[in-house]
C-alpha positions as CSV (number, residue, x, y, z in Angstrom):
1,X,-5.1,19.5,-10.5
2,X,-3.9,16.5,-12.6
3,X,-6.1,13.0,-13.4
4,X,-4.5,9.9,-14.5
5,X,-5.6,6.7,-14.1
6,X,-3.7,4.1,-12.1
7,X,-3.7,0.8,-10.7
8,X,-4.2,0.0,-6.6
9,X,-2.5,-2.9,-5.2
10,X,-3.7,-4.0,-2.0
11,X,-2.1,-6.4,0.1
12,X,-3.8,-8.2,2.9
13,X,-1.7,-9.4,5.6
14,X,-0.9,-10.4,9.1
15,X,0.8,-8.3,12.0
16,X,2.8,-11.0,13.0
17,X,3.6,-12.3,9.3
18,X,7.5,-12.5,8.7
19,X,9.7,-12.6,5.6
20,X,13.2,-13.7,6.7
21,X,13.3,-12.4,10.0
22,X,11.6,-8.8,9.9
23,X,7.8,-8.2,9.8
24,X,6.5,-8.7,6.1
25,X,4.8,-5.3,6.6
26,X,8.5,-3.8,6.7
27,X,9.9,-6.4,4.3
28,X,6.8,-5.0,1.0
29,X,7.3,-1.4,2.2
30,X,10.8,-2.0,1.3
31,X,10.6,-4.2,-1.7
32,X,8.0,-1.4,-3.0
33,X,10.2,1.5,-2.3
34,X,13.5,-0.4,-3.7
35,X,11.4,-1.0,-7.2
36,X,10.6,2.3,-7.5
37,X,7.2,2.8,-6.4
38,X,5.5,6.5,-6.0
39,X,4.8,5.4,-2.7
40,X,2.8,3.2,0.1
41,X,0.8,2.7,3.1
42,X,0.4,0.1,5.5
43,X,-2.9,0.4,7.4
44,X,-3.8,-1.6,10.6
45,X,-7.2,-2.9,10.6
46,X,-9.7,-2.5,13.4
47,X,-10.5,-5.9,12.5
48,X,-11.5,-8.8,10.2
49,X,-11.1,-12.3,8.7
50,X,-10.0,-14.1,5.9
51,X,-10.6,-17.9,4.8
52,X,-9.9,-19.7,7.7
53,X,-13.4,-17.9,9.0
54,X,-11.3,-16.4,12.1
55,X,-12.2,-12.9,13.6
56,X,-9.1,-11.0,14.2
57,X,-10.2,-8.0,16.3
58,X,-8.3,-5.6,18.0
59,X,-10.4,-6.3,21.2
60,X,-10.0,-10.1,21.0
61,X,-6.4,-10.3,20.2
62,X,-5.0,-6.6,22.5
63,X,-2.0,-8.7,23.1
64,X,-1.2,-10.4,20.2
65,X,-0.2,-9.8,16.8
66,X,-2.7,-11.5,14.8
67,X,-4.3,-8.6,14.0
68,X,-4.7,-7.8,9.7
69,X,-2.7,-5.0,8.3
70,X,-3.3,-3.3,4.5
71,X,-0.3,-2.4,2.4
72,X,-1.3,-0.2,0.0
73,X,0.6,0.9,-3.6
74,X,-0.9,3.3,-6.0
75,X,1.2,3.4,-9.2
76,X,0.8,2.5,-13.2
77,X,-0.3,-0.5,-14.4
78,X,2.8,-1.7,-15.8
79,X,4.8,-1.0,-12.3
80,X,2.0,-3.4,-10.3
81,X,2.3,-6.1,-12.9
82,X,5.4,-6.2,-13.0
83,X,5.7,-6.5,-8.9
84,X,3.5,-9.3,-8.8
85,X,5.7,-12.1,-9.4
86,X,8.1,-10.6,-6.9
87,X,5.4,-10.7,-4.3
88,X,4.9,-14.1,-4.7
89,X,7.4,-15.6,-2.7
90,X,7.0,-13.3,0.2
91,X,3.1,-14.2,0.2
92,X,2.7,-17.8,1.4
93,X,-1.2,-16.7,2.3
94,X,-3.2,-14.3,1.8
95,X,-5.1,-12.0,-0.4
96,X,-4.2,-9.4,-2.9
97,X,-6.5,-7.0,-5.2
98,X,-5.4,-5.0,-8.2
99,X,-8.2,-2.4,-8.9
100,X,-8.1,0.3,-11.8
101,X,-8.7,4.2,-9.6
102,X,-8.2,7.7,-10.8
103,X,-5.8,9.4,-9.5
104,X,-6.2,12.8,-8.9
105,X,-3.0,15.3,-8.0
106,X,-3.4,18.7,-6.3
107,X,-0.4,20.7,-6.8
108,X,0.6,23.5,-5.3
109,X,0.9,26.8,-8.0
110,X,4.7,27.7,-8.2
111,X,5.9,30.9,-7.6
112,X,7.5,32.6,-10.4
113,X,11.2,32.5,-10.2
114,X,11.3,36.8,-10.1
115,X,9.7,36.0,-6.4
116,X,6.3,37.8,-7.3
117,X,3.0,36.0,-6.7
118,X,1.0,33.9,-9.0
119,X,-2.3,35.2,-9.8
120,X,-3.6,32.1,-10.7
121,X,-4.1,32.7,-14.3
């Protein structure tokens, strides 16, 4: 198990956002991955709303794509910092949060390279 600490960048969004002509979902999971990040999530949320005070729900809006999506980036400090000004453009609303977590890795014991098992110790 390894610990480090890390920085979370969440990005709140919505489903039918675009960023020259593909859904800006697609366009950060791209711009993340092409900058080198560990890795990323987009979530779909059951529902919520921002500051215009409108409830986007999955109920109310079944057919439409207003609904708010979460992309999510774990990676070091200087790595979100450094995305943030190429964010900017693609973000014409919204919200974003940079929050310090611990990261915590479970790794898998290698086997030694003569094929026995690890003992653990």
């Amino acid at each position: 198990m390894q610990r480090e600490t890390q920085q979370l960048l969440r990005l709140f969004v919505g489903e039918d956002a675009r960023w020259q002509h593909q859904p800006l979902h697609e366009a950060l999971l791209e711009l993340l991955r092409d900058q080198g990040c560990q890795g990323a999530t987009v979530v779909k949320a059951v529902a919520g709303f921002g500051h215009h005070r409108q409830i986007h729900s999955d109920q109310l809006l079944r057919l439409s794509a207003q609904r708010p999506l979460i992309v999510e980036v774990v990676d070091r400090a200087s790595r979100i910092e450094a995305l943030l000004p190429l964010l900017a453009p693609m973000l014409t609303e919204g919200l974003a949060l940079v929050v310090p977590v611990e990261v915590i890795r479970f790794v898998a014991p290698r086997a030694p390279a003569d094929g026995r098992e690890s003992t653990g110790g």
